[in-house]
N, C-alpha and C positions, 0 to 999 in steps of 0.2 A: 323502556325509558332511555333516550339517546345520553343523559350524563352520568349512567348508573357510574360510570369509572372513578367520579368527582368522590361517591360514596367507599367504594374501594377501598381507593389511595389513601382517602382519609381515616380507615383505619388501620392501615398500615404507618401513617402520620401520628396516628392518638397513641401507638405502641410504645413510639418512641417518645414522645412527649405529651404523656397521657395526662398532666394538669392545664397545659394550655386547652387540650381537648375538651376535658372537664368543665372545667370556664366557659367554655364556647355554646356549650350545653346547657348549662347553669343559665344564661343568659335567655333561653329561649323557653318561659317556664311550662307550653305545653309539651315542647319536644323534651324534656326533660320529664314531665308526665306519663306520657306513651314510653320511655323508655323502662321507669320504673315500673308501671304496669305489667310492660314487657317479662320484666326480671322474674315479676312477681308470679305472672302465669307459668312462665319456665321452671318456676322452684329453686328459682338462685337464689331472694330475698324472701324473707317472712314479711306477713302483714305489717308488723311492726315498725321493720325495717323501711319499708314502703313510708310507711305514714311519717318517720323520722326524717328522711329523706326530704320526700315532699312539704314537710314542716309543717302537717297535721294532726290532728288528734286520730287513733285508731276508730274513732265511731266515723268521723267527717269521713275517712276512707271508707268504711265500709257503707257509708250511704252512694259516696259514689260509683261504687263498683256494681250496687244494687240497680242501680240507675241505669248503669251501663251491663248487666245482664254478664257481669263475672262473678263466678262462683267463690266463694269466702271457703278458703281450707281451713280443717281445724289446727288450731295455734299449737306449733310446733313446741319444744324445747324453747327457742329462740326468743318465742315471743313471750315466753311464762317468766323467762329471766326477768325480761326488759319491764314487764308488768312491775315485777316486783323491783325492780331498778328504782322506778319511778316513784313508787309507790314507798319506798325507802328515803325516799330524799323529800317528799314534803313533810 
């Protein structure tokens, strides 16, 4: 890809000024999607977190994931808090 450099620079650019980045992202709600997906295959974010992000319910995520043929890990620490997080406050 002849602009991969555009891709780069621009995290080298998100480093320094990681909420306008953010923003830029935000605005783009699939490219925002694929990236949380991303996180999520990697093991950086839990399910939870995902769905939180993406300002879903954890079932909506987990049908789309079904969908799209990624595998549901079992719920971490992370996710059993936020369960009960939630579940605490109605």
């Amino acid at each position: 890809m002849e602009d991969l450099w555009i891709v780069k620079e621009f995290e080298k650019v998100a480093e320094l000024m990681p909420e306008r980045a953010l923003n830029l992202i935000k605005k783009d709600p699939d490219l925002l999607k694929e990236i949380v997906i991303s996180a999520y295959l990697d093991e950086i974010i839990s399910l939870g977190k995902a769905a939180e992000v993406l300002g879903v319910t954890r079932e909506e995520l987990i049908e789309e994931f079904k969908k799209r043929g990624i595998p549901i890990r079992a719920p971490d620490r992370e996710d059993v808090l936020s369960e009960v997080e939630v579940i605490t406050c109605l």
